[in-house]
Backbone of each chain as ProteinMPNN parsed JSONL, in Angstrom:
{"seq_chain_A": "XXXXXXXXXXXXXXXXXXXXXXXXXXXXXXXXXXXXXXXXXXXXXXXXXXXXXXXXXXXXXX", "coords_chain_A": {"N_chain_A": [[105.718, 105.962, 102.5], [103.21, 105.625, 104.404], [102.377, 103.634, 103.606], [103.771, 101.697, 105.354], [103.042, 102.163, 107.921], [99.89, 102.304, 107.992], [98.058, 102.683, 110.212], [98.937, 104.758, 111.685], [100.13, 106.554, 110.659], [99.731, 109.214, 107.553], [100.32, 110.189, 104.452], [99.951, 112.747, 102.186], [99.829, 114.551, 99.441], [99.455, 117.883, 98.454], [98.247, 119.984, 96.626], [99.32, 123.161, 96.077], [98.533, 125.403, 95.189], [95.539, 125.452, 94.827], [94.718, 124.948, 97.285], [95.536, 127.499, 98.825], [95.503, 129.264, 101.33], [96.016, 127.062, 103.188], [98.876, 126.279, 102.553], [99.758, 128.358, 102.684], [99.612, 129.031, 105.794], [101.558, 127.412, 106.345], [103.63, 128.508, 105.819], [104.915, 127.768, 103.157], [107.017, 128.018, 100.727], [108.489, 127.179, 98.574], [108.231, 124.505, 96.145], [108.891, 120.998, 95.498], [107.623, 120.929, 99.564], [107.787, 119.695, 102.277], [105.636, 119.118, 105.22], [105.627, 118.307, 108.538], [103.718, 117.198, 111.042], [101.414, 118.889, 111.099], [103.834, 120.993, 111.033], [105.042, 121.176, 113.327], [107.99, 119.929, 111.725], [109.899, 120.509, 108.807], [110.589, 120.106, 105.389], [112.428, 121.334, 102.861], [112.406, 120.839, 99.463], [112.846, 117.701, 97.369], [114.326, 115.144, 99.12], [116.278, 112.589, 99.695], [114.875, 109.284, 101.271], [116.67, 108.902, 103.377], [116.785, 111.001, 104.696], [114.73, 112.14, 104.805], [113.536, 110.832, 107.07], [115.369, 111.731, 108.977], [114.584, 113.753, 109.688], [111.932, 113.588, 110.43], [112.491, 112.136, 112.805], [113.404, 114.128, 114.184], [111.202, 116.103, 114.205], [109.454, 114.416, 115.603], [110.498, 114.71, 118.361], [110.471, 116.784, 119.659]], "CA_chain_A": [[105.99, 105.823, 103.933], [102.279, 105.485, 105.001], [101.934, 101.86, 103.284], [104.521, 100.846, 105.816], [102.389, 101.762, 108.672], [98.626, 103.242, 107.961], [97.273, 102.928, 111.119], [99.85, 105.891, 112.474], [100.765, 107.449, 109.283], [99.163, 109.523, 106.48], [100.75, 110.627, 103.185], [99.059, 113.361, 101.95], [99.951, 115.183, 98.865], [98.38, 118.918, 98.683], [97.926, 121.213, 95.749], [99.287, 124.551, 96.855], [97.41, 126.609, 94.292], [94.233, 124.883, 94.981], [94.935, 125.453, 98.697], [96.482, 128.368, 99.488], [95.195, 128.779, 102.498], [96.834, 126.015, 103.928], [99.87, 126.734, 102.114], [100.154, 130.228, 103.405], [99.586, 128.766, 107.084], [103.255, 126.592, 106.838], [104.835, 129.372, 104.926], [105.46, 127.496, 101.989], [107.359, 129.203, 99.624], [109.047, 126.659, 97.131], [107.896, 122.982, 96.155], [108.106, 120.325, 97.041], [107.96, 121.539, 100.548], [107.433, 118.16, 103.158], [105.322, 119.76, 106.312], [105.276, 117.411, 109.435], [102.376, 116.981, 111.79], [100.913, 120.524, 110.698], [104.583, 122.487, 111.488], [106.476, 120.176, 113.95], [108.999, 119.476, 110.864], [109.594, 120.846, 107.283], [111.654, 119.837, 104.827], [112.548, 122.11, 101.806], [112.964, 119.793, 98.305], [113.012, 116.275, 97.074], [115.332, 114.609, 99.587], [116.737, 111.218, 99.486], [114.012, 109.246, 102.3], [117.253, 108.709, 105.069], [116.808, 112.503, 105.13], [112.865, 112.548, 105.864], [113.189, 110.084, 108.178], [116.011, 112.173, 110.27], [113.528, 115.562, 109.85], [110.737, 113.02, 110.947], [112.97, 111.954, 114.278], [113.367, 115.778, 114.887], [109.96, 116.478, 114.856], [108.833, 113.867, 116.545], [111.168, 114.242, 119.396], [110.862, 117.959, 119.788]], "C_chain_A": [[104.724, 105.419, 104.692], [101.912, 104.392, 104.711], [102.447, 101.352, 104.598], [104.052, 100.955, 107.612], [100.797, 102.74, 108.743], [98.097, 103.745, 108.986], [97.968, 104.545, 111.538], [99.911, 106.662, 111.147], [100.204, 107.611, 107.756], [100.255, 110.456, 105.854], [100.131, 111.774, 102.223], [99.664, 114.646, 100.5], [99.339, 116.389, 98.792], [99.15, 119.911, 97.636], [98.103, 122.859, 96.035], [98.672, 125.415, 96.225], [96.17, 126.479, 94.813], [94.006, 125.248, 96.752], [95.577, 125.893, 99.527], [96.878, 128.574, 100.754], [96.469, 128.334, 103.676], [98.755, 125.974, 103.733], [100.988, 127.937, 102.951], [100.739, 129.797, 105.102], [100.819, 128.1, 107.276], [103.715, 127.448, 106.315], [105.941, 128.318, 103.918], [105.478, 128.445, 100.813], [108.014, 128.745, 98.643], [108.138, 125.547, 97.459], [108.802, 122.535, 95.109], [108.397, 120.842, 98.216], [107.22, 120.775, 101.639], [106.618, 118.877, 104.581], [105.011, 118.435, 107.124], [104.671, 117.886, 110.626], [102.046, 118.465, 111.871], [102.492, 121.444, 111.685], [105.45, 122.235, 112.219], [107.524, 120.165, 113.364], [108.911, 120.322, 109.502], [110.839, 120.155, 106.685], [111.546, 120.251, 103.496], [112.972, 121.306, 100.441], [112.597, 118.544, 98.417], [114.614, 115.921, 97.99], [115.481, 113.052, 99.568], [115.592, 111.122, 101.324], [115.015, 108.97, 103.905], [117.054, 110.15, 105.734], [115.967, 113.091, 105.697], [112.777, 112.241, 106.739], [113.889, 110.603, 108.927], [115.122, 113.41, 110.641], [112.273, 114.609, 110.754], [110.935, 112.62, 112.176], [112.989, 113.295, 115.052], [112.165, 116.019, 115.62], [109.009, 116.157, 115.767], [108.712, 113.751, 118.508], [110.763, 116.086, 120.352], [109.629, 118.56, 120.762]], "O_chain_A": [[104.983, 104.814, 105.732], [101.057, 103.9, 105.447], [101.693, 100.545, 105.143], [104.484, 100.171, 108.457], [100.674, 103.724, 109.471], [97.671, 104.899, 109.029], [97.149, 105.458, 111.648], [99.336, 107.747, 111.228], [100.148, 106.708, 106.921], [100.93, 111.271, 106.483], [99.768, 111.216, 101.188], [99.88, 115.768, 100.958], [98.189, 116.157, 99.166], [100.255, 120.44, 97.754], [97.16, 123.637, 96.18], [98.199, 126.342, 96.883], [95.673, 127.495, 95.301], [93.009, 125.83, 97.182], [96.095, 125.405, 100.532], [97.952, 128.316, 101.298], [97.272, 128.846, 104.456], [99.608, 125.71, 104.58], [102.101, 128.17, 103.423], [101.841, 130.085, 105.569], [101.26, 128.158, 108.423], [104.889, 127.088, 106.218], [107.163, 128.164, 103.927], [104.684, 129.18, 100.224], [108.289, 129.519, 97.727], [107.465, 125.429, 98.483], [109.332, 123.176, 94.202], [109.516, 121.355, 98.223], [106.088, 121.154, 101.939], [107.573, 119.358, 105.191], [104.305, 117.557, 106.627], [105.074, 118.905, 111.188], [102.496, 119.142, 112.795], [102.363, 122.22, 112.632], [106.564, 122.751, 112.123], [108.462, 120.373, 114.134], [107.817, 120.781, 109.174], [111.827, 119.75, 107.297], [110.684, 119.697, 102.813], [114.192, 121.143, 100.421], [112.045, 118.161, 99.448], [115.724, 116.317, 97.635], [114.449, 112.412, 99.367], [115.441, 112.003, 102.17], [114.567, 108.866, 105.047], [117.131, 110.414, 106.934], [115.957, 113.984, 106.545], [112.127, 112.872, 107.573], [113.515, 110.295, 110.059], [115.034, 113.908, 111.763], [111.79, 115.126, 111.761], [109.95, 112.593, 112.914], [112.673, 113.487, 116.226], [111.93, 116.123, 116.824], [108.191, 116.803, 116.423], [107.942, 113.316, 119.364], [110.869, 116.269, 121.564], [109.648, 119.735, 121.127]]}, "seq_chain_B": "XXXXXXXXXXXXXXXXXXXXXXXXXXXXXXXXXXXXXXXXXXXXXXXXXXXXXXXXXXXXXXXXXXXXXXXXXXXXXXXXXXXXXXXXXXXXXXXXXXXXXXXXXXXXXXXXXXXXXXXXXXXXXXXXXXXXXXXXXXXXXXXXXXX", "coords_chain_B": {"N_chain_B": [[81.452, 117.028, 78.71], [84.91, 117.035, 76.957], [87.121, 114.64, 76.566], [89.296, 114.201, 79.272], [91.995, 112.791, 78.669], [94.143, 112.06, 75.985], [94.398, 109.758, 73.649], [97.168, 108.993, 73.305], [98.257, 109.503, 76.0], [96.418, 107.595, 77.44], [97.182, 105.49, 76.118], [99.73, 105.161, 77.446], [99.467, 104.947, 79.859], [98.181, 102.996, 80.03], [100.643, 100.775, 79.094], [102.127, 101.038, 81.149], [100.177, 100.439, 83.292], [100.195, 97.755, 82.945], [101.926, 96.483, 84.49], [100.428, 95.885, 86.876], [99.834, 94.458, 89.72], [98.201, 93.691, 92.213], [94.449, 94.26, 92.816], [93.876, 97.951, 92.916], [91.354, 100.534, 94.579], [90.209, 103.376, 94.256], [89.767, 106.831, 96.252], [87.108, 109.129, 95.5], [86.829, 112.255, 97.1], [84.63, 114.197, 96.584], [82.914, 117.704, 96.708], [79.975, 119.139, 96.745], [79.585, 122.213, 96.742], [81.832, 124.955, 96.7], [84.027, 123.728, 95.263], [86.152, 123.693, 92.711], [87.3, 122.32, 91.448], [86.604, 119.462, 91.145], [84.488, 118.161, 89.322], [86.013, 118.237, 87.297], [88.34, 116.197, 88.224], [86.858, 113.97, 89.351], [85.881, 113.218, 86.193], [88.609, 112.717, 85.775], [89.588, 110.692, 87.191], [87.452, 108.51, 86.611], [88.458, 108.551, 83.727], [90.64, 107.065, 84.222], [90.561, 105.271, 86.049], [88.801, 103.18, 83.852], [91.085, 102.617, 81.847], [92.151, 100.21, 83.306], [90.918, 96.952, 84.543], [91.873, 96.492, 87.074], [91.932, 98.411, 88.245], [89.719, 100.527, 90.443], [87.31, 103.086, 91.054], [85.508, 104.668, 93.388], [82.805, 107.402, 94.185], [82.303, 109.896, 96.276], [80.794, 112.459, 98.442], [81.828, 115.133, 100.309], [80.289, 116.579, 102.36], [77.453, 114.926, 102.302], [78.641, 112.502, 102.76], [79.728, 111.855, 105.571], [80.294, 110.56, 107.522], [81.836, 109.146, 106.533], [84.329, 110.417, 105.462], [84.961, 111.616, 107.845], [85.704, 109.261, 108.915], [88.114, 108.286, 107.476], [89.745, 110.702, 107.919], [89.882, 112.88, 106.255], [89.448, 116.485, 104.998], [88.912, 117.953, 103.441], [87.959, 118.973, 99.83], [88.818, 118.614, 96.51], [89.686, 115.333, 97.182], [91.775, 112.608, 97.153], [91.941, 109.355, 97.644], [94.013, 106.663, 97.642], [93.576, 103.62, 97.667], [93.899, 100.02, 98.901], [92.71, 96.879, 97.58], [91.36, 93.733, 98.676], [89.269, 91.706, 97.443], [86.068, 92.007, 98.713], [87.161, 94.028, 99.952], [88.242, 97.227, 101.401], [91.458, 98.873, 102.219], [92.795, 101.458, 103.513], [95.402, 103.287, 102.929], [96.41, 105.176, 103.758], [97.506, 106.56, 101.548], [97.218, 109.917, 99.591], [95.902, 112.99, 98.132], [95.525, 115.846, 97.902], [93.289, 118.033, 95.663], [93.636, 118.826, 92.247], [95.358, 116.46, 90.331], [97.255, 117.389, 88.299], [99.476, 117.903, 84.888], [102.659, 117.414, 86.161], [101.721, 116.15, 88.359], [99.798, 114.775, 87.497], [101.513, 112.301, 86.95], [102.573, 111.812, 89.32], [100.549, 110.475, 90.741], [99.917, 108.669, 89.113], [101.964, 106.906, 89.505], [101.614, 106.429, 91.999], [99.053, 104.337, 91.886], [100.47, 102.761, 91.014], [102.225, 101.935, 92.864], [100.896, 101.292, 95.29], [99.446, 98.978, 94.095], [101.457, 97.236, 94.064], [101.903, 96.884, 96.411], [104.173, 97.58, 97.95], [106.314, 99.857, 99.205], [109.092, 100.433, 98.711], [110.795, 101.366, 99.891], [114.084, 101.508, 102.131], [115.674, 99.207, 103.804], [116.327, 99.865, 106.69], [114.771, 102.09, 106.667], [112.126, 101.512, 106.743], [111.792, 100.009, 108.956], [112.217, 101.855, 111.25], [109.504, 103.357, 110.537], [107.646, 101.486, 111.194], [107.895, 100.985, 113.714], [106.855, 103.454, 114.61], [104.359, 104.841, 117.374], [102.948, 106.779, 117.215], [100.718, 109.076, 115.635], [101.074, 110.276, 112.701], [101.57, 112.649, 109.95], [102.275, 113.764, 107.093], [102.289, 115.863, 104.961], [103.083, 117.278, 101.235], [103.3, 119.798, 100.03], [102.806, 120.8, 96.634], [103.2, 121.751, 93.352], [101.375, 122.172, 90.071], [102.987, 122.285, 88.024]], "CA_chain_B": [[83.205, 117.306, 78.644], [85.475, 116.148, 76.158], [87.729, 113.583, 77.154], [90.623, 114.756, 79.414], [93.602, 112.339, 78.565], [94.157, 111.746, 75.065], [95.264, 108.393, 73.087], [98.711, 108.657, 73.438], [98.5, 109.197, 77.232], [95.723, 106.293, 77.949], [98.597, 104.176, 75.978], [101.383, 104.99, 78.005], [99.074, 104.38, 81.068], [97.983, 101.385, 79.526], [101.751, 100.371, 79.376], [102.435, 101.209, 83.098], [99.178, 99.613, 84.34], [100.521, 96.037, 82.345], [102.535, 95.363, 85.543], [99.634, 95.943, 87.789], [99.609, 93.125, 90.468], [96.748, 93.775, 93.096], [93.802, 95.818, 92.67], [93.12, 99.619, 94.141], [90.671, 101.538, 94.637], [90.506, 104.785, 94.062], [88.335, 107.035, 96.433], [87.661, 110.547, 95.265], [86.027, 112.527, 98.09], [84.333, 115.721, 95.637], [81.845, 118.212, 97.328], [78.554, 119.793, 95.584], [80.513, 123.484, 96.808], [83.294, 125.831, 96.587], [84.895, 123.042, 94.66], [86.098, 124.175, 91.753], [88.045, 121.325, 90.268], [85.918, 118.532, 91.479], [83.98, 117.876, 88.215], [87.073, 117.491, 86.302], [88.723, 115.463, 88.97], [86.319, 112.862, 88.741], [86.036, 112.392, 84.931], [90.214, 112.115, 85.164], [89.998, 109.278, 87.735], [86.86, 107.465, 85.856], [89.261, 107.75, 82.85], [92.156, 106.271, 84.532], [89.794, 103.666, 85.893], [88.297, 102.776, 82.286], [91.896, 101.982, 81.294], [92.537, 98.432, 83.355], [90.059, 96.14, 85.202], [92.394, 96.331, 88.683], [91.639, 99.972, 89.028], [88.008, 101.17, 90.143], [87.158, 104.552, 91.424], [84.298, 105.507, 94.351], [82.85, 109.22, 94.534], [81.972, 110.076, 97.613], [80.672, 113.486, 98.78], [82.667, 115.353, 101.88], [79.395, 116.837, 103.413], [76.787, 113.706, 102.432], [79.319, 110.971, 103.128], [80.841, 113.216, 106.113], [80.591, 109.571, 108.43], [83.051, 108.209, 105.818], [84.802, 111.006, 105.534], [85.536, 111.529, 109.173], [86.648, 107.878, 109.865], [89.02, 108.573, 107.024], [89.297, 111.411, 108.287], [88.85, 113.871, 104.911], [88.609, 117.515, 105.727], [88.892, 119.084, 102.2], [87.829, 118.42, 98.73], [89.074, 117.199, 96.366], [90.867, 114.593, 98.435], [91.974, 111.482, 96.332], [92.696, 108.214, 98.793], [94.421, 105.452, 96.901], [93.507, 102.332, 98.64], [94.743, 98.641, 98.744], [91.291, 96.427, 97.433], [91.421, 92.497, 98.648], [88.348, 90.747, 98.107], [85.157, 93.316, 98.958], [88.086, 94.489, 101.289], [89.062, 98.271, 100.863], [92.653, 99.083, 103.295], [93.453, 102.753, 103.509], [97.208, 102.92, 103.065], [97.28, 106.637, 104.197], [98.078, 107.337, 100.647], [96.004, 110.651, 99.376], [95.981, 113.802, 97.29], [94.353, 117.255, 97.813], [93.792, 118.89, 94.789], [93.437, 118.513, 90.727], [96.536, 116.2, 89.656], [97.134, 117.576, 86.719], [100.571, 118.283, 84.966], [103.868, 116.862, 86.83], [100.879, 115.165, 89.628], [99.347, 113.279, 87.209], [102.598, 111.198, 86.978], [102.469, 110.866, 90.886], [98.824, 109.871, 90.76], [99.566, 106.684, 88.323], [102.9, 106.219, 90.162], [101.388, 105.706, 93.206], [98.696, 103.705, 91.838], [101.302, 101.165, 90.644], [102.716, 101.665, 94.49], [99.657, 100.337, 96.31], [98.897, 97.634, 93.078], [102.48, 96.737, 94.157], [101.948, 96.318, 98.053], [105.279, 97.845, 98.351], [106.465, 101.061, 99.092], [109.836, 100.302, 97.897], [111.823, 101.824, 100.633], [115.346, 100.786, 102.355], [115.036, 98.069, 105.655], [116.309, 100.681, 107.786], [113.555, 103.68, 107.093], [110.428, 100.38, 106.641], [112.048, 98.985, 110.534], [111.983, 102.995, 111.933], [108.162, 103.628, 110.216], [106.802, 100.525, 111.38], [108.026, 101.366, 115.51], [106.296, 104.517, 115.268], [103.107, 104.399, 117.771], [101.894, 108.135, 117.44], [100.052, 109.738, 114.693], [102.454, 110.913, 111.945], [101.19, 113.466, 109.42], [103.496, 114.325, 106.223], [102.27, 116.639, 103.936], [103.734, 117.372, 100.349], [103.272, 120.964, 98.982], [103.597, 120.531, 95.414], [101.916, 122.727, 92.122], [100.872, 120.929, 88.576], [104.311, 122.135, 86.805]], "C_chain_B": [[83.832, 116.681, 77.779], [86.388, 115.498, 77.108], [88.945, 114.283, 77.521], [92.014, 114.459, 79.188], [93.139, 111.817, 77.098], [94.497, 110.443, 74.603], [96.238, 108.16, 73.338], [98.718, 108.56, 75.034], [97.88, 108.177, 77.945], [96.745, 104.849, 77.339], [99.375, 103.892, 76.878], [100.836, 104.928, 79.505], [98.47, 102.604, 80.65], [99.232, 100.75, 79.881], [102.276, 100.151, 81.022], [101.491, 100.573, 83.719], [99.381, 98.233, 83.962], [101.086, 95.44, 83.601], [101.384, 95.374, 86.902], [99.389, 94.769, 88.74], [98.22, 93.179, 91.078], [95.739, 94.963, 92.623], [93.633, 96.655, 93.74], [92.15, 99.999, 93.412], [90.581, 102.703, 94.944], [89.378, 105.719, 94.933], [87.958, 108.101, 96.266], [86.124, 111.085, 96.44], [85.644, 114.255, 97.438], [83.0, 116.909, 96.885], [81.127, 119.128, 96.064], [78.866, 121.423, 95.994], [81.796, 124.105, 97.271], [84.173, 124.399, 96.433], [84.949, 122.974, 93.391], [86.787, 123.17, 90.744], [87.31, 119.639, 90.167], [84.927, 117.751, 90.44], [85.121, 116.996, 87.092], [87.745, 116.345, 87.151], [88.115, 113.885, 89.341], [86.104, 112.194, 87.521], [87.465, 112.501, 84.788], [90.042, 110.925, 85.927], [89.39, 108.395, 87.057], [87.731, 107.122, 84.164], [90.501, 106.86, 83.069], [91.621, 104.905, 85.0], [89.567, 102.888, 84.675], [89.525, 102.111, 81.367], [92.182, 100.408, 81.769], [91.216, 98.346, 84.555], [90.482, 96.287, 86.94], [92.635, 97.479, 88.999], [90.31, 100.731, 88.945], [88.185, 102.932, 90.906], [85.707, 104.543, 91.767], [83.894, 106.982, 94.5], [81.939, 109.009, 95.645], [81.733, 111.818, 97.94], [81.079, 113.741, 100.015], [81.091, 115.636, 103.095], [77.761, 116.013, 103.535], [77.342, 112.053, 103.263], [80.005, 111.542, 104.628], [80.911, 111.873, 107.193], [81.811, 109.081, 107.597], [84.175, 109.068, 106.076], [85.766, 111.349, 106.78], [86.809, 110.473, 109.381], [87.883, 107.862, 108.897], [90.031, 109.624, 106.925], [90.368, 112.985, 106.902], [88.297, 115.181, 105.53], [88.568, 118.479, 104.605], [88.8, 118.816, 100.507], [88.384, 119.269, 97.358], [90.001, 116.413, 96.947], [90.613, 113.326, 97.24], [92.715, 110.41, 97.511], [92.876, 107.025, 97.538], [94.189, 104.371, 97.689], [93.648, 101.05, 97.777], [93.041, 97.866, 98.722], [91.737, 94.86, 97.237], [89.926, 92.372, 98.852], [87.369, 92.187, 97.581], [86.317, 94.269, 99.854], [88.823, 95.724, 100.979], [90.147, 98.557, 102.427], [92.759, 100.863, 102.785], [94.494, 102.611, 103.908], [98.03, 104.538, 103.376], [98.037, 107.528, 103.081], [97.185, 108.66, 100.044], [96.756, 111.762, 98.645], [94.895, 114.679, 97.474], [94.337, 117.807, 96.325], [93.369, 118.053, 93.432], [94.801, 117.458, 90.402], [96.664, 116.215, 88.336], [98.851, 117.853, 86.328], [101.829, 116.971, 85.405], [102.514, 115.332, 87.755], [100.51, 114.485, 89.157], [100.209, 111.991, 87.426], [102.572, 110.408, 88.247], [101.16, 110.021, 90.994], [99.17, 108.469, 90.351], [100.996, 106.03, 89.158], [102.886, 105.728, 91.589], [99.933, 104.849, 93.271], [99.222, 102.14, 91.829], [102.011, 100.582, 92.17], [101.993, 100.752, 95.122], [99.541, 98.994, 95.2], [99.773, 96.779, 93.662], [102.368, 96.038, 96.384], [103.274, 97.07, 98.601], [105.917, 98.869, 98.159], [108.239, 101.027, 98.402], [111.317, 100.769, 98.738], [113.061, 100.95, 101.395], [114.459, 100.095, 103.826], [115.416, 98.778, 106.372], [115.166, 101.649, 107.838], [112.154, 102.471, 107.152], [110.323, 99.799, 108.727], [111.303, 100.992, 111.575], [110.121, 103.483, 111.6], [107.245, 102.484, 110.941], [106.267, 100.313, 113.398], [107.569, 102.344, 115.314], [104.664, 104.207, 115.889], [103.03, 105.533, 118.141], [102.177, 108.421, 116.216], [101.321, 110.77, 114.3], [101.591, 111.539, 110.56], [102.368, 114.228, 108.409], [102.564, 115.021, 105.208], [103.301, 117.64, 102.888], [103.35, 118.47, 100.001], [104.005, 120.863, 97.518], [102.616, 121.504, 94.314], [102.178, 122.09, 91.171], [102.253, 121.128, 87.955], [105.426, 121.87, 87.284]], "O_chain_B": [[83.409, 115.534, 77.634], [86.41, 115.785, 78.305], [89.645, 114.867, 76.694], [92.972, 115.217, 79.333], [92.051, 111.267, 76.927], [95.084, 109.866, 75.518], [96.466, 107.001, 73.683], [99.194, 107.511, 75.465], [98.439, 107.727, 78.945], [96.959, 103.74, 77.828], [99.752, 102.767, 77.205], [101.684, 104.859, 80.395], [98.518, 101.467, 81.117], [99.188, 100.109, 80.931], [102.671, 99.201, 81.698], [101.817, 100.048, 84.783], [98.752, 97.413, 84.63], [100.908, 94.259, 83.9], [101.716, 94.759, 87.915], [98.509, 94.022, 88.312], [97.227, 92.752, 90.489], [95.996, 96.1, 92.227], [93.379, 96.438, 94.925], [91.953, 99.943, 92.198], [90.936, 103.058, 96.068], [88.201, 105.592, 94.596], [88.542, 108.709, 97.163], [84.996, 110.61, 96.567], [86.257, 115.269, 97.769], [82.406, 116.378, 97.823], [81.524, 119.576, 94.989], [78.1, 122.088, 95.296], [82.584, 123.686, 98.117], [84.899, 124.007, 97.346], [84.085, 122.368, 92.758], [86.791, 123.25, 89.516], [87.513, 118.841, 89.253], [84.578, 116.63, 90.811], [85.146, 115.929, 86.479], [87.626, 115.286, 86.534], [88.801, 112.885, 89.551], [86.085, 110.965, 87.452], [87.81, 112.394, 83.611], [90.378, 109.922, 85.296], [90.051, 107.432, 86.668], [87.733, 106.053, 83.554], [91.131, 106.163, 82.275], [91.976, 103.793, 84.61], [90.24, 101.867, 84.539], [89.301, 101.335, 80.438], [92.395, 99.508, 80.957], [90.712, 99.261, 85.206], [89.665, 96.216, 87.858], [93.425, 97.762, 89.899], [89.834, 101.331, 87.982], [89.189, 103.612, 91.116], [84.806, 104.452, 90.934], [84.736, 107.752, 94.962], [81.072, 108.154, 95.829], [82.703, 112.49, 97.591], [80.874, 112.913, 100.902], [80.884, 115.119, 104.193], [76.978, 116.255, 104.453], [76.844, 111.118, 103.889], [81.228, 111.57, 104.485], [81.827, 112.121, 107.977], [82.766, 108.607, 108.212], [85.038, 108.645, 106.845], [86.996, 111.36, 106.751], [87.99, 110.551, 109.717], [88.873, 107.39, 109.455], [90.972, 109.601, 106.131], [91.339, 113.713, 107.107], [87.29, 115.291, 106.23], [88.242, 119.655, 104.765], [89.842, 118.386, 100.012], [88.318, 120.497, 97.3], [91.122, 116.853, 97.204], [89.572, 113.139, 96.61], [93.776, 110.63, 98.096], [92.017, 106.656, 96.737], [94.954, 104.367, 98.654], [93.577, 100.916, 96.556], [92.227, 98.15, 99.601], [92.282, 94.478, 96.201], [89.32, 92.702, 99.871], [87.582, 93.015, 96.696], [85.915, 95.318, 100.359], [89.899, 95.616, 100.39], [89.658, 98.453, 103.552], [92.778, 101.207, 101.603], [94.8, 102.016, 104.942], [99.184, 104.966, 103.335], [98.74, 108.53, 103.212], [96.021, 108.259, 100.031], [97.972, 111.681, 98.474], [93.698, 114.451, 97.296], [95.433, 118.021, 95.807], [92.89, 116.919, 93.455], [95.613, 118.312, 90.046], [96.337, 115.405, 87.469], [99.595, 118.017, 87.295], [101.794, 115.82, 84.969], [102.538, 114.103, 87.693], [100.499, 113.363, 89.663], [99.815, 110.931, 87.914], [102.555, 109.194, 88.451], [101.101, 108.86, 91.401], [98.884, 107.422, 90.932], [101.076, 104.825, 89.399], [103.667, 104.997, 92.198], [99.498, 104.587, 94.393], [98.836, 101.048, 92.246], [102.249, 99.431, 92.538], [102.356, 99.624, 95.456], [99.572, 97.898, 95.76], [99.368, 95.645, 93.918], [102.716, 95.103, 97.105], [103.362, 97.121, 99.828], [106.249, 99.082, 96.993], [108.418, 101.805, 97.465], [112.485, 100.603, 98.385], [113.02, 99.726, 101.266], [113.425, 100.279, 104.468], [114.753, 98.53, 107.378], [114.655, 101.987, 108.905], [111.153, 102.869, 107.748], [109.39, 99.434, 109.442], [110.288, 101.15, 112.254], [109.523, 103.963, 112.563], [106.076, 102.769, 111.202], [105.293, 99.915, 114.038], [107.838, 102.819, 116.418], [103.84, 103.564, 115.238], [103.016, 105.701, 119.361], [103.248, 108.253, 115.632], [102.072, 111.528, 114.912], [100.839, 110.686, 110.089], [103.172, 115.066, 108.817], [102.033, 114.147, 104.522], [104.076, 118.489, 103.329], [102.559, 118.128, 99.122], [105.206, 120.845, 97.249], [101.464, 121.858, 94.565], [103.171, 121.364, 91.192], [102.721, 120.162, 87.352], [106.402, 121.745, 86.545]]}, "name": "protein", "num_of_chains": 2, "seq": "XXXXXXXXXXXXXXXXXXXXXXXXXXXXXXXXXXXXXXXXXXXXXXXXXXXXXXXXXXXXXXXXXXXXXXXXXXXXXXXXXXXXXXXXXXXXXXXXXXXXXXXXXXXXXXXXXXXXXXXXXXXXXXXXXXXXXXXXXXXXXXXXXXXXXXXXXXXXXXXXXXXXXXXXXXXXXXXXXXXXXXXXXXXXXXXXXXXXXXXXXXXXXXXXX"}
């Protein structure tokens, strides 16, 4: 999703062992577990991307 | 260190890097503390480099390089940025990785090498038309663990 526009949008995979921390701070508690703009959005699982992109209108809008 | 990916797996990246179109660069952003995987994390990317010619790999320190870092803006190591390489010309494509990819991640690691090689994220014309109209800072992070 961040190829399709960099300037606005980062992709960021994150190691929840490695950074708990950060982990802890969204209350992630399964993976994959999608966090938008630190907490705005979540999305629990591998979802098909029409599904990110409606969690990603939520959050954006909210 | 002995070598972290064995024969059989530098094959079957061998195989997968055959369709490689464009080159990336790889940028691994390690720090000299409280980074505990950061050693290994660099001799996995220089081996994944070492397999094809159209994949290099930069190390970069978070609190020496911390101007690079910033403008990329890098706030925790190990941070892995996959970038799009025309020319001398490195593009940050916003693609990245906290963390060791080890396990399940390695897979993402080479699968989103072949992403950027590819130019093309692969997605439908409705979600590429809705990503492309966004004009404020969008932030997705993946919680994921090695198994």
């Amino acid at each position: 999703m961040a190829m399709e526009n960099p300037a606005m949008i980062r992709a960021e995979g994150v190691e929840a062992t490695e950074f708990q921390d950060l982990a802890s701070q969204f209350h992630v508690q399964g993976v994959p577990q999608t966090v938008i703009n630190s907490g705005a959005g979540m999305v629990v699982g591998a979802v098909p991307e029409q599904n990110l992109m409606a969690a990603i209108q939520r959050a954006l809008t909210n | 260190m002995d070598k972290l990916l064995d024969d059989q797996i530098v094959e079957q990246i061998g195989e997968a890097f055959a369709e490689l179109k464009e080159p990336v660069q790889i940028l691994l952003f390690g720090s000299h503390k409280n980074c505990e995987y950061c050693a290994e994390v660099r001799q996995l990317l220089e081996e994944v480099s070492a397999t094809h010619d159209k994949v290099g790999v930069t190390v970069y320190d978070l609190q020496a390089d911390k101007e690079l870092a910033a403008q990329y803006l890098v706030d925790k190591a190990p941070t892995i940025l996959i970038a799009a390489k025309d020319g001398a010309q490195i593009s940050n494509l916003g693609v990245q990785f906290a963390g060791i990819p080890s396990g399940h991640e390695f897979s993402t690691l080479i699968n989103d090498v072949m992403m950027v090689s590819s130019r093309d994220s692969g997605l439908s014309a409705e979600v590429r038309e809705f990503l492309k109209s966004l004009n404020q800072p969008l932030l997705l992070q993946v919680f994921v663990t090695p198994t």
